[in-house]
Backbone bond lengths (Angstrom), bond angles and torsions (degrees), N, CA, C in turn:
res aa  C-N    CA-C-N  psi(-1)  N-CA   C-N-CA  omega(-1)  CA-C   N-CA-C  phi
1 X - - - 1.449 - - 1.534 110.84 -
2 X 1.405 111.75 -56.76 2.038 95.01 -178.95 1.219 79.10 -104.85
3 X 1.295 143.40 91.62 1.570 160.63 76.41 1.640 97.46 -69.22
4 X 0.952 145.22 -58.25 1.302 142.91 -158.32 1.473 101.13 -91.72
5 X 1.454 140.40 -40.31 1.051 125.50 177.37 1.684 110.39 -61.21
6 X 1.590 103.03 -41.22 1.619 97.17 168.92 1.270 126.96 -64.14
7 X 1.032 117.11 -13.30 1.707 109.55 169.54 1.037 95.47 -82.16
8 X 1.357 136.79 -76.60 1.558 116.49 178.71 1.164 131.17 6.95
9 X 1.030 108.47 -89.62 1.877 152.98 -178.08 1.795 79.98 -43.03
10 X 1.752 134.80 -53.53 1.107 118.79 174.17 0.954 132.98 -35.45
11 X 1.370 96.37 -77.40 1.626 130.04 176.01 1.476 118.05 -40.87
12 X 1.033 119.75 -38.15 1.897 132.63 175.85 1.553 101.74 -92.03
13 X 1.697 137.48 -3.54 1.165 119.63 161.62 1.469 109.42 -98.30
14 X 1.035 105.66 -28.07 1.852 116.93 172.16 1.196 118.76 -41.95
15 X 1.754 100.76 -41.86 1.349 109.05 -153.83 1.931 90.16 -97.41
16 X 0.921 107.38 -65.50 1.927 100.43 158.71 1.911 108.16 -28.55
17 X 0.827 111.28 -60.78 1.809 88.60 -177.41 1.524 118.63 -73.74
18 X 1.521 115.20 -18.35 1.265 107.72 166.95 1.031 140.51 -77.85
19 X 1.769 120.42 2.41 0.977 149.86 -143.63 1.600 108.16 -129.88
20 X 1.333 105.25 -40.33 1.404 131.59 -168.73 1.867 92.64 -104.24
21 X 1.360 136.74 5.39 1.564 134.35 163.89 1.735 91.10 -102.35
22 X 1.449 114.86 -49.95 1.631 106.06 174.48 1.285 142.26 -46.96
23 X 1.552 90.47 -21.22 1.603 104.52 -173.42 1.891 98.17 -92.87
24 X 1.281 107.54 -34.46 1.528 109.38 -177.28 1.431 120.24 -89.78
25 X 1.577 121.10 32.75 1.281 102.00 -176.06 1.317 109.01 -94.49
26 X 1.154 115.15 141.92 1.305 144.73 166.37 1.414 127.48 -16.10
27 X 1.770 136.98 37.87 1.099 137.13 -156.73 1.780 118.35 -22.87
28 X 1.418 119.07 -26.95 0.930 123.00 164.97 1.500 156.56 -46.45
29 X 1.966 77.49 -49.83 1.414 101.66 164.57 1.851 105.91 -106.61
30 X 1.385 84.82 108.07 1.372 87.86 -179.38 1.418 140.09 -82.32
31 X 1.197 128.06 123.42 1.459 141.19 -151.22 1.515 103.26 81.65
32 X 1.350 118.12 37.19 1.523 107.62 169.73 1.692 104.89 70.63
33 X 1.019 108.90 47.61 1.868 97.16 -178.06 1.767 106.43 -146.54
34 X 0.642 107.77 150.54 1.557 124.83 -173.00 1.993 126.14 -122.79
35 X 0.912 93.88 112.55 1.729 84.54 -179.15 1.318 98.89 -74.55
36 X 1.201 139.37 141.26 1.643 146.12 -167.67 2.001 97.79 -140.61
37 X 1.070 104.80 128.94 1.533 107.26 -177.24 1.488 90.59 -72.10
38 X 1.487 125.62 159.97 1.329 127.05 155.63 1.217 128.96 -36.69
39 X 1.814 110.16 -35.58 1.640 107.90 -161.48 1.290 85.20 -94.83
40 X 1.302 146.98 -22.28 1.422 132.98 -155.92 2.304 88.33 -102.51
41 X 1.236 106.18 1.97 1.975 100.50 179.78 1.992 85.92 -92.28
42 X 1.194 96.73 -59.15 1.211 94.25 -163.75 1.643 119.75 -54.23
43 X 1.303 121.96 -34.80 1.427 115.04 159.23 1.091 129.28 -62.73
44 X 1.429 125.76 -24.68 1.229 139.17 165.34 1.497 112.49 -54.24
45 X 1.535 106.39 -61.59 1.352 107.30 -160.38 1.541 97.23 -85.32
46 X 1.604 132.79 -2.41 1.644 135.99 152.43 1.128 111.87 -59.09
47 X 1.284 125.75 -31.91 1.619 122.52 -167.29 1.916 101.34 -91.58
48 X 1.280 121.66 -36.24 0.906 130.66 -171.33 1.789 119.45 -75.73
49 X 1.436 103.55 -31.73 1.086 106.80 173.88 1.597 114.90 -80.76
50 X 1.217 117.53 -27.77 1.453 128.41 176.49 1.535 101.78 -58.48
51 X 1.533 116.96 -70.43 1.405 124.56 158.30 1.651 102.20 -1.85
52 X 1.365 95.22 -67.57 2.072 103.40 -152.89 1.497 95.00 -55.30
53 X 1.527 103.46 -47.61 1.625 101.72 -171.14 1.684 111.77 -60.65
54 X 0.883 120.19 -11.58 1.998 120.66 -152.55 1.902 67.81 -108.04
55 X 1.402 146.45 -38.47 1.190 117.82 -164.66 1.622 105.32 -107.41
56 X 1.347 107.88 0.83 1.848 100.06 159.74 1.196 115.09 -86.21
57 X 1.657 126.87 -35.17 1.226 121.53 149.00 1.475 147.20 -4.89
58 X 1.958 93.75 -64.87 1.555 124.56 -173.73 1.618 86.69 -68.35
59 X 1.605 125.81 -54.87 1.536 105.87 -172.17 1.281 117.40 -80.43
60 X 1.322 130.65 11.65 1.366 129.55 147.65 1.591 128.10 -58.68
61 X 1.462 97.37 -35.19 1.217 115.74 -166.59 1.500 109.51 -94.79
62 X 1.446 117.58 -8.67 1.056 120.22 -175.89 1.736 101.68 -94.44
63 X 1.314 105.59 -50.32 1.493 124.39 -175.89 2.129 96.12 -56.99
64 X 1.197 119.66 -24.90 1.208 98.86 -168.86 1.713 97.18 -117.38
65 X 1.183 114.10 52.42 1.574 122.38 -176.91 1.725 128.32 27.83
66 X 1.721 94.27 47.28 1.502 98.71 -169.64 1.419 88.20 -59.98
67 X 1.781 91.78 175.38 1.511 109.11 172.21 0.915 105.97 -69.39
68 X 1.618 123.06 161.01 1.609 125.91 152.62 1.050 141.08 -24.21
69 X 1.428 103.34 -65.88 1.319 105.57 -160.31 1.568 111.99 -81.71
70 X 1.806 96.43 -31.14 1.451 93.99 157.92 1.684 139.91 -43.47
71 X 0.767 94.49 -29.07 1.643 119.23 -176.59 1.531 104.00 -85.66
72 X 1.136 125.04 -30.49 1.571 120.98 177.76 1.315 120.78 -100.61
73 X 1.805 106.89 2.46 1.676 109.66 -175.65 2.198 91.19 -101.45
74 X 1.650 90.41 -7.28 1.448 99.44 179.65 1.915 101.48 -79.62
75 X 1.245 88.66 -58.84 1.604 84.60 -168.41 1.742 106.68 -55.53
76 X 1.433 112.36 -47.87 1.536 97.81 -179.55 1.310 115.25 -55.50
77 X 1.217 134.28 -20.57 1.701 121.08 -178.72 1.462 107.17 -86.16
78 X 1.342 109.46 -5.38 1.944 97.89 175.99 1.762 81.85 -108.64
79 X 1.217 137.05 -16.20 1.768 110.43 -176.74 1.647 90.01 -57.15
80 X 1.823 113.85 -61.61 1.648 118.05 -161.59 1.205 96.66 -59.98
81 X 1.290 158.52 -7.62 1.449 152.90 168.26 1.924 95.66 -66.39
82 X 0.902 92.69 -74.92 1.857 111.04 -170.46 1.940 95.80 -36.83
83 X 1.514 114.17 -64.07 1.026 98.57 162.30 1.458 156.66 -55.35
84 X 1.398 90.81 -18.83 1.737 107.41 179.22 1.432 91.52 -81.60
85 X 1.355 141.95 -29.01 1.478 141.54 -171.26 1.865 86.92 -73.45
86 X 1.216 113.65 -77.95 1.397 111.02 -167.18 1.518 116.77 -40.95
87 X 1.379 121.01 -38.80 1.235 119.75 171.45 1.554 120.17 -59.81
88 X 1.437 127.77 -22.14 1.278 144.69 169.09 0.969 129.80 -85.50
89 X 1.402 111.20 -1.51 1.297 139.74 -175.34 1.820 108.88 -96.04
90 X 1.728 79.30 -67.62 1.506 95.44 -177.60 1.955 113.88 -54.03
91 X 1.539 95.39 -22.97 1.530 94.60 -167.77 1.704 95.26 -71.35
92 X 1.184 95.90 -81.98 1.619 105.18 164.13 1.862 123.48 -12.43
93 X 0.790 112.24 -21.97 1.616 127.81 -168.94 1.439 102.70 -104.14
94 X 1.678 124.71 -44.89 1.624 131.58 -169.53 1.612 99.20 -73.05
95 X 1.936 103.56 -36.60 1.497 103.07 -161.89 1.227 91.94 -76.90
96 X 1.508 135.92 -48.33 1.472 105.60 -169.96 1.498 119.46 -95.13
97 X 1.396 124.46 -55.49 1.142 137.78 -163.32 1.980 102.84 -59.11
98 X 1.386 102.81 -62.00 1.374 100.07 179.09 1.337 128.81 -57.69
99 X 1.504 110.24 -21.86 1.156 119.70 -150.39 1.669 98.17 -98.04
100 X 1.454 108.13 -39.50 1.680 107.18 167.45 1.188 118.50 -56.80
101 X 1.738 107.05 -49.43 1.833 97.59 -169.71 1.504 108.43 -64.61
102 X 1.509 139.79 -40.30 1.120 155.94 155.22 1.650 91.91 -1.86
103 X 1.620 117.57 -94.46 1.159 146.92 170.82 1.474 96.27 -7.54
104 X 1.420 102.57 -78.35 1.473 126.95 -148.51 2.157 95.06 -75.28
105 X 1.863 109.33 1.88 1.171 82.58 -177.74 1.310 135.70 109.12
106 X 1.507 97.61 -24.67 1.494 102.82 178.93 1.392 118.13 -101.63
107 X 1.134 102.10 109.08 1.803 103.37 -163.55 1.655 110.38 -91.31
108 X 1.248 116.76 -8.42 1.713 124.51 167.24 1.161 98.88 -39.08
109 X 1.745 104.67 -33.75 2.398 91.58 -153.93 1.352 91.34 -79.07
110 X 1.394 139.31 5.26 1.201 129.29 -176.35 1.343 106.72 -79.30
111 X 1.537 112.34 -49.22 1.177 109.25 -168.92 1.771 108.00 -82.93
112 X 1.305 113.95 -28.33 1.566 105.46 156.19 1.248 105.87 -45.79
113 X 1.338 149.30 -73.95 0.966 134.05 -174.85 1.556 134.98 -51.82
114 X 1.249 116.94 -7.34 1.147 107.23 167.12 2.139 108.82 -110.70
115 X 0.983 81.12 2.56 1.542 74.24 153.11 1.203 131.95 -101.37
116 X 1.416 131.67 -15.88 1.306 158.81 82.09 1.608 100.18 42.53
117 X 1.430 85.28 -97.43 2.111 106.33 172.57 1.603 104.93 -34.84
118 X 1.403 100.33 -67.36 2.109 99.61 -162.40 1.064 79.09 -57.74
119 X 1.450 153.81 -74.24 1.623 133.43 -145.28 1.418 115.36 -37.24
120 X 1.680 100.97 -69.39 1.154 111.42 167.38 1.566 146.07 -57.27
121 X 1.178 95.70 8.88 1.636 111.13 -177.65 1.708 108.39 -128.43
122 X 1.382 110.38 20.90 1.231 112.16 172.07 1.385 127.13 -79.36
């Protein structure tokens, strides 16, 4: 039974973030795509893979009946991971993407960007 409510609960957050990346793409990068220098992929995809590890972990710990609270001092250090990625993200994203159309005039990305923010500050 909450085997199935958790897929649920998956499946309807999946579908909320996939929905909520569609609505935020990047007018800039068009078709959703981004030129990323090597050194700025590879930190990305360093931070992200660490992420994966800090959340295969948490289902280790779940699968082998860690304690609670243990398990939730786990999940908060990969939520502030996830955020420290988004913040590196977001920086990376203002310096180029926002910062050209700005230049170039296009003041929409402003307000993309602050819808951007309320998302992210929910």
């Amino acid at each position: 039974m909450h085997e199935e409510i958790n897929q649920e609960m998956k499946n309807e957050q999946d579908m909320k973030i996939s929905e909520e990346a569609e609505e935020m793409a990047c007018p800039h990068c068009s078709s959703r795509h981004k030129a990323r220098s090597d050194e700025e992929q590879k930190a990305l995809l360093t931070r992200l893979r660490k992420i994966e590890g800090q959340i295969r972990g948490i289902e280790k710990m779940v699968e082998t009946d860690a304690y609670c609270p243990d398990i939730l001092i786990q999940v908060s250090a990969a939520t502030s991971a996830l955020n420290s990625f988004n913040k590196v993200l977001l920086s990376c994203h203002i310096h180029s993407c926002v910062a050209e159309d700005i230049r170039a005039g296009k003041d929409e990305t402003i307000d993309e960007l602050c819808k951007v923010l309320q998302k992210l500050m929910k």
